[in-house]
C-alpha angles and dihedrals in degrees: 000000000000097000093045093051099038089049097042099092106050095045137089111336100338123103135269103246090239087061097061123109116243121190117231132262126244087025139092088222117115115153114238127210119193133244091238094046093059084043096249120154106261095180082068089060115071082059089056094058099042085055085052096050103039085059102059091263110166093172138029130159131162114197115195100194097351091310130118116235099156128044137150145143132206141182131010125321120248094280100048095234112115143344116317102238144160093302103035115119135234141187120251100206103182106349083078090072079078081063096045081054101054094046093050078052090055087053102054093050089053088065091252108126141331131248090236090057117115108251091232085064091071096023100042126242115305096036085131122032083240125119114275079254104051088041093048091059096058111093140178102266089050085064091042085063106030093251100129091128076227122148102254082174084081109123089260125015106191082068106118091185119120098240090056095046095078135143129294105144149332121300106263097020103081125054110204133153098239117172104194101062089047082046081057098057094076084066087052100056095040084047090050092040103033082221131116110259096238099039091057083038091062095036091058108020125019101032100051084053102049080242107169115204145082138223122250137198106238103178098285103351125087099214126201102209116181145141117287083243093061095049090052090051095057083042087061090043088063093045091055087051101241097323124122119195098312094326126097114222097168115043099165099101094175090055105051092042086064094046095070093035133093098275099197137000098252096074106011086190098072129076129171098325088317120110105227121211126217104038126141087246144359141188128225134209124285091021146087095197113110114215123210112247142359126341093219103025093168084061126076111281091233086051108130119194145192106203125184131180118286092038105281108158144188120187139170133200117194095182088052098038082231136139105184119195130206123173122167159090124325110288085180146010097256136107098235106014106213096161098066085048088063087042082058104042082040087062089032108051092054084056096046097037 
């Protein structure tokens, strides 16, 4: 999955990533292409976005390059209190561990840890209640891929206190979607980097970009919440691999390549924090059983996504040239709701195909 990302967009008709248009920071400007102008079919469209309201979608933009072709905007904002539009903000939920994982990879590029560091290294001792022996074997990549071999059965696992972070399992041999340890890796970053999380985050993120958006505390949860724009604008980043207009703001090449690779052989979907389309299986949360194929077949095989509850999404599609944004209300009762992202791809490949 590396190779064929990493290689996307300098093969056949798609763009060199140089060559994609990024919109500048500090403006509202961001150039626009039609539907009709790149040949896709437009009479598909107006099913698309009937699909899209009648779900509790706020937010949705397709870019095709680094251009908008789609964007539009329904319901009310989070308060209630007037129309959602261009610059109302929502909340990412866990498509912002996409974020968490760019910013360990900055880390790591600054010379402040490694992923193969144990995580006590950078949290202390009795961060768990596990033994010194089972904690020590914990490190930083196994949070990056939900292979803690930590209970995410506990009565509540967004918990980050030591009495809910118990065994389950040896590090690398269990695959769960447990919230809490990836909660944890923004210590470890402020502990690497001495540094607060969201101020490092900025520095090196969000700021370079023209990215809009902060990071809240709910209960548990630290939640990115931003303008779609500004989570179209990190998916472009990642198209461009790591690039930004000229400018690289990854250059860890190694690293990024694994982040949107299979990470491990328990749930080959799953890279670091990113959902992967096209494997032969995937897991999903809340559950040990693996599933043949692909968790959203109507979509490109080279598709990653960051996908969050209540359905927000960020994908991004090499082969395509495409970021596509989705921000809204529940369209179904899952944690992470594959099924309405191929509803969406089902309506979306007729119109780009």
């Amino acid at each position: 999955m590396a190779v064929a990302f990493l290689s996307a967009c300098s093969g056949g008709d798609t763009p060199e990533p140089a060559s994609l248009y990024f919109p500048p920071a500090g403006s509202s400007a961001w150039a626009t292409v039609t539907p009709a102008s790149l040949g896709w079919n437009t009479a598909e469209i107006p099913a698309l976005l009937t699909l899209l309201e009648t779900n509790g979608t706020r937010a949705f933009i397709v870019l095709k390059d680094g251009k908008i072709v789609i964007e539009e905007y329904f319901g009310e904002n989070l308060l209630g209190t007037a129309p959602f539009e261009r610059t109302s903000l929502w909340y990412w939920a866990s498509a912002g561990k996409t974020l968490t994982a760019w910013t360990v990879g900055k880390a790591q590029e600054d010379g402040r840890l490694s992923i193969q560091d144990r995580t006590s290294e950078h949290l202390g001792a009795g961060w768990t209640s596990l033994t010194p022996a089972q904690e020590n074997a914990i490190t930083v990549r196994h949070q990056l891929t939900m292979t803690t071999g930590l209970d995410d059965g506990v009565a509540d696992n967004h918990s980050t206190l030591p009495q809910d972070l118990v065994y389950k399992a040896d590090p690398g041999t269990r695959w769960a979607y447990h919230n809490a340890p990836y909660t944890l890796l923004e210590q470890v970053v402020a502990s690497a980097t001495a540094e607060d999380f969201s101020a490092y985050f900025n520095r090196v993120l969000r700021d370079p970009t023209g990215m809009d958006g902060t990071w809240i505390w709910n209960d548990n949860d630290h939640v990115f919440y931003s303008t779609a724009r500004s989570m179209a604008r990190f998916g472009l980043l990642v198209l461009g691999e790591g690039r930004w207009s000229g400018t690289v703001l990854m250059r860890d090449a190694v690293y990024f390549g694994d982040m949107v690779s299979p990470s491990q052989d328990l749930n080959k979907s799953y890279g670091y924090l990113w959902w992967l389309n096209g494997q032969p299986s995937f897991m999903v949360p809340e559950s040990q059983i693996v599933f043949p194929g692909s968790f959203t077949p109507n979509a490109p095989a080279d598709m990653v996504s960051g996908m969050g509850k209540n359905g927000q999404y960020v994908c991004v599609v090499p082969s395509e040239g495409i970021v596509l944004v989705r921000m809204g209300e529940d369209p179904s009762s899952v944690p992470v709701p594959f099924l309405f992202l191929d509803d969406i791809w089902e309506k979306l490949a007729p119109i780009i195909r």
